[in-house]
C-alpha positions in Angstrom: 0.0 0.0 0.0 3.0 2.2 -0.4 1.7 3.9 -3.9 4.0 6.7 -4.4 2.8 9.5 -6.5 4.5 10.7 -10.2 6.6 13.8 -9.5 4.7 16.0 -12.2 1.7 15.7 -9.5 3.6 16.3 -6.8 4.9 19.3 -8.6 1.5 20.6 -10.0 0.0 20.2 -6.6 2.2 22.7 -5.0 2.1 25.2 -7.9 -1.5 25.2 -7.6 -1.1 25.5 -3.8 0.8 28.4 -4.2 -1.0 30.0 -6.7 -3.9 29.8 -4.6 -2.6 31.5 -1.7 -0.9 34.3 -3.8 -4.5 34.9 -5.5 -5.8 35.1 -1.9 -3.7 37.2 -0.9 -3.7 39.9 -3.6 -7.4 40.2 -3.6 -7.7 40.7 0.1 -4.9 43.2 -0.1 -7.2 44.9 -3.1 -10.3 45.3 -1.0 -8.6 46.1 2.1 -7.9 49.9 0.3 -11.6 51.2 0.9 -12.0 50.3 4.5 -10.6 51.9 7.5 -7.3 50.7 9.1 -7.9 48.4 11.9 -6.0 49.7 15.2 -5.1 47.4 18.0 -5.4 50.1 20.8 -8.0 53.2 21.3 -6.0 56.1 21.5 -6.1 57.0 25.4 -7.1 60.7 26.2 -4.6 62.5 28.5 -7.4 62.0 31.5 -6.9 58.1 31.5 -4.6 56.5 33.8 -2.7 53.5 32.3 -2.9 50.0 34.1 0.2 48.6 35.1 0.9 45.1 35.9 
């Protein structure tokens, strides 16, 4: 049960694999122009006390 596959299948698979993640990538990057930036923090008004740890 050891079936080993041809190397052009092998080779095509991981094209195609590739190829798929570049398309992803480049049309999320596309749409990602016309919304707003996601930020990771609020900006903190000079009232607010920081918590420290």
């Amino acid at each position: 049960m050891n079936n080993a596959l041809p190397d052009r299948v092998v080779m095509a698979a991981i094209a195609l694999t590739l190829a798929l993640v570049f398309i992803l990538i480049f049309s999320l990057k596309l749409n990602k122009n016309n919304s707003e930036p996601f930020l990771w923090r609020e900006k903190s008004s000079p009232g607010q006390s920081t918590l420290a740890i």
